[in-house]
C-alpha positions as a printed NumPy array, in Angstrom:
array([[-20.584,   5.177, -52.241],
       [-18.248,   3.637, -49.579],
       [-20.971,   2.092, -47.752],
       [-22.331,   0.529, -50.429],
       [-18.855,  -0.591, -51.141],
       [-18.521,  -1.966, -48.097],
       [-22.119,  -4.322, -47.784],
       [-21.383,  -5.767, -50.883],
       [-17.48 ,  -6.625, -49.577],
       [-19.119,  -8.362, -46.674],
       [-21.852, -10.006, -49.032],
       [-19.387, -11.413, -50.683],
       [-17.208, -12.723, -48.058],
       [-20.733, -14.334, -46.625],
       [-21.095, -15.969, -49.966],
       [-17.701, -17.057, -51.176],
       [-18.135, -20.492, -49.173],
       [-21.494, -21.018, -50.307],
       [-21.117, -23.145, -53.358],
       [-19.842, -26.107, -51.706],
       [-23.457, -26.025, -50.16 ],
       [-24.701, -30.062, -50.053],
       [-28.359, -29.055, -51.133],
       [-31.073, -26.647, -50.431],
       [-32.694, -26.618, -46.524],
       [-36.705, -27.628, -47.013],
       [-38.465, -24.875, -45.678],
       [-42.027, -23.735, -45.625],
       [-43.005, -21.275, -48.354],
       [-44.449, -18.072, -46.842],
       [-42.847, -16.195, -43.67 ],
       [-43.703, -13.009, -42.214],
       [-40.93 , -10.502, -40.601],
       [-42.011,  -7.699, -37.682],
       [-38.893,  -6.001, -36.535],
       [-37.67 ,  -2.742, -35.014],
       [-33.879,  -1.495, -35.01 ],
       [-31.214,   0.886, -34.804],
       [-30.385,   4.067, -37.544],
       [-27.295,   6.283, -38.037],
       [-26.965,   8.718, -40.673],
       [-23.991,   7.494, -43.127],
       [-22.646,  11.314, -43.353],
       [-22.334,  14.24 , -41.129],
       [-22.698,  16.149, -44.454],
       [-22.473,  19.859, -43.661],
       [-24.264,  18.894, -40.154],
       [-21.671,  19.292, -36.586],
       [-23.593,  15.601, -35.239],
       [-25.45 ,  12.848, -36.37 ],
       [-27.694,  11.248, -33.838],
       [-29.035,   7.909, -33.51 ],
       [-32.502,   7.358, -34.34 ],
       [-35.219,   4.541, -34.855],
       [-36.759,   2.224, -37.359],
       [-39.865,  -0.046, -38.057],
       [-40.643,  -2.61 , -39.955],
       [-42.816,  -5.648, -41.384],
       [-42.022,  -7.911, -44.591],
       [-43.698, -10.898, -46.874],
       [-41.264, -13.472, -48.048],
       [-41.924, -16.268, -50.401],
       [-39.39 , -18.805, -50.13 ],
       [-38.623, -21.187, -53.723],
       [-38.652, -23.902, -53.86 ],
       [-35.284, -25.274, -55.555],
       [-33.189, -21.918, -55.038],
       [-32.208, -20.807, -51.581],
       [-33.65 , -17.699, -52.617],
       [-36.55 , -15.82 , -50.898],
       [-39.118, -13.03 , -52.698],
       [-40.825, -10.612, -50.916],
       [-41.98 ,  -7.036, -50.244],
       [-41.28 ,  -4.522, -47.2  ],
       [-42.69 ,  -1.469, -45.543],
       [-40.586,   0.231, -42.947],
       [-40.   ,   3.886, -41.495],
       [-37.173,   5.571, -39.893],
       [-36.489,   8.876, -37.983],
       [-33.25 ,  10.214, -37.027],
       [-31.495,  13.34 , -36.022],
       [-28.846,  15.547, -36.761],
       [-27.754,  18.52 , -35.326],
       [-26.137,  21.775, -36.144],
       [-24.459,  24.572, -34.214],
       [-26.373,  26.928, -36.107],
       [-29.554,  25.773, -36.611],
       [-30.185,  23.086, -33.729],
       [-31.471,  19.787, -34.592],
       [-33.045,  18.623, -37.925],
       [-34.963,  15.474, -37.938],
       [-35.319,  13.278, -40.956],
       [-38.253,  10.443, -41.717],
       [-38.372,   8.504, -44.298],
       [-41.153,   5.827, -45.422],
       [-39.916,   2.719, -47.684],
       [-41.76 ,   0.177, -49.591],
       [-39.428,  -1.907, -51.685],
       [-39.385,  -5.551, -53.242],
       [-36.768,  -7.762, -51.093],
       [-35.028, -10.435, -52.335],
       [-32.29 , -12.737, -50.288],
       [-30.208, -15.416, -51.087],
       [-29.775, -17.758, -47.99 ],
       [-26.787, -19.702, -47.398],
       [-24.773, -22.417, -44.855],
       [-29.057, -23.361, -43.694],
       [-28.434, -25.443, -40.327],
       [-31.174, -26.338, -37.849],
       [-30.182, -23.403, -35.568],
       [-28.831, -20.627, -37.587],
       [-29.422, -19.222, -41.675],
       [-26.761, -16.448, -43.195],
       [-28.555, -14.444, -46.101],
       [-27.457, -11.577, -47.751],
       [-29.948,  -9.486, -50.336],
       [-30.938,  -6.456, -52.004],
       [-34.178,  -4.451, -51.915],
       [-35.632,  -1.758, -54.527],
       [-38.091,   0.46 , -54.241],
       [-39.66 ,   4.282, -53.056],
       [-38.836,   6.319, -50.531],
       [-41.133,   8.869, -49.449],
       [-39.117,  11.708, -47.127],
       [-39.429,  14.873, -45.132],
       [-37.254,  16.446, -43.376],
       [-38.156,  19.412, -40.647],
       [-35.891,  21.897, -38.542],
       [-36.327,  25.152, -36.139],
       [-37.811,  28.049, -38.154],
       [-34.836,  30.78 , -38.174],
       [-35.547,  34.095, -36.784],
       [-36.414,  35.804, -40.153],
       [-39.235,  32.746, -41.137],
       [-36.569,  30.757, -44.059],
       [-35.413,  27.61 , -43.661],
       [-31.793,  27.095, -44.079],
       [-30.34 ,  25.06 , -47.017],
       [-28.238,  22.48 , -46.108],
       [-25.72 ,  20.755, -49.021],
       [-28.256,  20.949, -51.438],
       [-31.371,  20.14 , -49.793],
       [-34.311,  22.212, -48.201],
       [-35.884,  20.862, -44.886],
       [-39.629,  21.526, -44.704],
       [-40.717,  19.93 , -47.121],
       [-41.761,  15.991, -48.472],
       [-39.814,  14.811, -51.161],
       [-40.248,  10.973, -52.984],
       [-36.636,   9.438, -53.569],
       [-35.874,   5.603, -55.798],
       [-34.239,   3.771, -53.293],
       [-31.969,   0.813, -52.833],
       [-31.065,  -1.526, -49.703],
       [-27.957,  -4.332, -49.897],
       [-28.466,  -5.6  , -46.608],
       [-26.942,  -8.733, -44.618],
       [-27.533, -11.165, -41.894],
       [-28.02 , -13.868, -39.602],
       [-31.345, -15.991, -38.701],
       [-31.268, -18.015, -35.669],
       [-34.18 , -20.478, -34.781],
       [-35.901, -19.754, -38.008],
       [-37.594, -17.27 , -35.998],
       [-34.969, -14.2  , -35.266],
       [-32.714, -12.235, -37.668],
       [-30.444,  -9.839, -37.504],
       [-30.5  ,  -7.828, -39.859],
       [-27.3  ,  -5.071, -41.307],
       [-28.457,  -3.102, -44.202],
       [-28.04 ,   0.542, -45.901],
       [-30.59 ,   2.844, -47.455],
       [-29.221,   4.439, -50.318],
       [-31.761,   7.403, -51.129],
       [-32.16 ,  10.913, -51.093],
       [-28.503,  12.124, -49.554],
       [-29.787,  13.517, -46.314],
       [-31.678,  10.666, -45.896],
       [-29.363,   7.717, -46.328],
       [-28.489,   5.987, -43.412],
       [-27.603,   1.94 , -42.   ],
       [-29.754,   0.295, -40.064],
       [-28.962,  -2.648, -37.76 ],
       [-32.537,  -4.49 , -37.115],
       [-33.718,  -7.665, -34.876],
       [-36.877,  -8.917, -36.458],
       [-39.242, -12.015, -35.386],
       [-40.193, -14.35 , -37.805],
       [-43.144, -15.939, -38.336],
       [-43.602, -19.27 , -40.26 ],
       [-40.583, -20.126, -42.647],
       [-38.106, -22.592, -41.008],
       [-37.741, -26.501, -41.894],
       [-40.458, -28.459, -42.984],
       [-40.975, -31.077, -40.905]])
């Protein structure tokens, strides 16, 4: 729960400033995301290590037209590691689609702060070195080995630059083995300023 805690602390502090915004940026209407990042586990649990691993994505945005608001949906993967002393290392993957939705604040012609939320399924599986007698060991309440579906949820934050990168901060709050922040850098294509 503290994570989640804190991405909506720094949503917030994004946001705070952005009533006095003049008027909403013109920007085109649809805008495409590819982007690959960064993944840590958000608790050792009952595991010795947690070990960084990697993520994929792509998203569809619509952008409205009156709101600085964007719609849209995402499909993205992760794998990442951790290890124990007694059984070795335990990988975990998990497969996301969710609807996306960002609010976008303090637009300029250079840089575009957002901060949103995203909903949607997780599909998981989680695998680890058989132990000598053929079991699988259970690990704070879950069994590796097998696929599982989780509901998920993703506050995320971040920063566009050029209309055409963004970093990208968010948390996956799923299945408890499974959850884990990602840090992302993602190339955009269409959006930005009508001309």
């Amino acid at each position: 729960m503290k994570p989640i805690v804190c991405l909506l602390t720094m949503f917030w502090a994004f946001t705070v400033n952005a009533q006095n915004m003049a008027s909403v940026a013109e920007v085109r209407r649809f805008e495409g995301e590819i982007g690959v990042g960064l993944v840590f586990g958000a608790d050792k649990l009952d595991f010795d290590r947690n070990q960084l691993g990697a993520s994929l994505h792509a998203e569809v945005r619509y952008n409205l037209r009156r709101l600085p608001l964007d719609v849209g949906i995402q499909v993205g993967g992760t794998i990442f590691h951790r290890e124990s002393d007694y059984a070795g290392q335990l990988k975990f993957r998990s497969w996301n689609i969710m609807a996306v939705t960002d609010y976008n604040f303090r637009q300029t012609k250079k840089i575009s702060f957002f901060g949103g939320l995203g909903l949607g399924y997780a599909s998981l599986g989680a695998s680890a070195p058989v132990s000598f007698d053929g079991s699988q060991p259970n690990w704070g309440g879950f069994v590796t080995g097998r696929k599982d579906g989780s509901f998920c949820v993703m506050p995320r934050v971040g920063v566009e630059f050029f209309h055409h990168l963004r970093v990208t901060l968010d948390y996956k709050w799923q299945e408890k083995a499974n959850r884990h922040f990602d840090v992302s850098i993602g190339v955009v294509f269409g959006g930005g300023r009508k001309k």
